[in-house]
C-alpha positions, 0 to 999 in steps of 0.5 A: 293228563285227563285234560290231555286224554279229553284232547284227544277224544274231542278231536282237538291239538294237544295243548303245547307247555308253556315253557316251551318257548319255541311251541305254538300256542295258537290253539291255547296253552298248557301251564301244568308244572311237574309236581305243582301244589296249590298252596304256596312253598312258604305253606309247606315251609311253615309246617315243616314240610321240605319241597323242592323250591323249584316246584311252581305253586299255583299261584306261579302258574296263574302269574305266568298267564297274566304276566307274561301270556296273555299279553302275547295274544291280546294288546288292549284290555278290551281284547284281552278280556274278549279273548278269555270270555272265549276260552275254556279253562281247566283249573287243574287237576292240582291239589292231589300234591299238597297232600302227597308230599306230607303224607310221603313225609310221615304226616298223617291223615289227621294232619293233612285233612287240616290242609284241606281249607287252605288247599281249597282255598288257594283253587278257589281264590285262583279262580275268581282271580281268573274271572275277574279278568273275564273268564266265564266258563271255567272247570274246576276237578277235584280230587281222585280217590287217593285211597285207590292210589298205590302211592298212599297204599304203600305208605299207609299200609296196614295190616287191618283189613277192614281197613279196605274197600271191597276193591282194596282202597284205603277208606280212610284216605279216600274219605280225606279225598271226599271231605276234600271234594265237598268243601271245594263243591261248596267253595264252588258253589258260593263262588258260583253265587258270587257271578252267576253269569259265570259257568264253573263245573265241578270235574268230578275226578272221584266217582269217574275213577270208582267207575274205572274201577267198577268196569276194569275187567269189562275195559280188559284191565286185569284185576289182578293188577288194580293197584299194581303199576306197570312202571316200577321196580317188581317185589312189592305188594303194589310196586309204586313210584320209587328213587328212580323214576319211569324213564330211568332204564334201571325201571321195568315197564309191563308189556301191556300198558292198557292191562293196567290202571296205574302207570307209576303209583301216582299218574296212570296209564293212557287207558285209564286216563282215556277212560276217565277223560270220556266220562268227565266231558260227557258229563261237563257237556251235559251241564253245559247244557242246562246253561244254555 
């Protein structure tokens, strides 16, 4: 949604899924998959976490571009190659789910920060598999504060207040978020060694957001509404995602999305993303520059 809200701001057509079969991909292509992770099904399976086998891991997305994409707008190695030396690739935003479904499934911090490697890993690996076929100029997010998320606040919900920010986060999960992001930033950087003549940017999803925050009354978000969403059932403290999901006429929507940060608990509102989106290509093109 971020990669969708920079669209936008720069003034480009919005990248058409995939598996639309009948969209035009002419201005590039969308791979996202709803509720993607970056480690494989066969990760969740061995540790006992159940995800639907439908969801399409990483590595899915990353067969669906070279088996069955590419070829459809390059027929010889050498335009192939040309054409993604072209391209701007976002790997992402993923990874945020291969620590949600084991935390909604009773994991706990401490058992989910043993993921981190593995998570960073499987982004690390897609994205020398990316280069090697000609990629140079690849942007890589890392996580958002999850902490700040009323998803994970509800389910790690406690009575202790110092176990929140001065804005309400939760300070362990969002220390689990920058323990994340620091690995995959080194990861990233020996990646970087690895083909210097390659450009790959860190997003940097985790402070963008904090400064969300930091400015939402001056953005006319309501702070009394920080961690509430404006899609959900009322009568909890946060009112996230539930069984039914946005969409579902049974679900109330508020009146003013753009008073609002989250939308569902997990994704947020157009405001937010918006917001975040400037950010991230401000800072993206400023580095870009330094490469220059």
């Amino acid at each position: 949604m971020v990669l969708w809200s920079a669209a936008m701001a720069l003034g480009l057509p919005l990248l058409n899924p995939y598996l639309n079969t009948n969209a035009s991909f002419n201005n590039g292509v969308n791979f996202a998959v709803a509720g993607s992770t970056a480690l494989d099904f066969s990760f969740f399976a061995t540790n006992g976490i159940v995800l639907n086998p439908s969801i399409a891991s990483l590595s899915v997305q990353i067969r669906l571009v070279f088996t069955k994409y590419i070829p459809t707008i390059c027929f010889t190695p050498t335009e192939c190659d040309n054409t993604l030396r072209r391209s701007l690739i976002f790997m992402g935003a993923i990874g945020g789910n291969d620590i949600n479904f084991p935390l909604s499934q009773g994991r706990s911090l401490e058992q989910v920060q043993n993921y981190v490697p593995f998570i960073n890993r499987a982004i690390v690996n897609a994205t020398r598999e990316l280069i090697m076929a000609g990629a140079l100029r690849i942007v890589v997010p890392g996580n958002f504060p999850i902490g700040c998320f009323p998803f994970v606040l509800n389910v790690l919900r406690t009575n202790d207040t110092s176990a929140y920010d001065r804005f309400g986060c939760l300070i362990s999960a969002n220390n689990l978020a920058i323990l994340q992001n620091n690995d995959l930033q080194g990861a990233l950087d020996s990646l970087g060694r690895e083909f210097p003549n390659v450009v790959i940017l860190y997003a940097d999803y985790y402070n963008a957001f904090q400064s969300l925050l930091q400015d939402a009354t001056v953005l006319g978000i309501d702070s009394r509404n920080l961690f509430k969403v404006c899609c959900g059932v009322e009568g909890g403290q946060y009112n996230p995602l539930g069984p039914d999901f946005c969409g579902n006429p049974s679900v109330p929507v508020c009146s003013n999305p753009n008073r609002y940060i989250h939308w569902d608990g997990i994704h947020l509102t157009q405001k937010a993303y918006g917001r975040i989106a400037t950010i991230i290509i401000e800072d993206i093109i400023l580095r870009i520059k330094c490469f220059q």
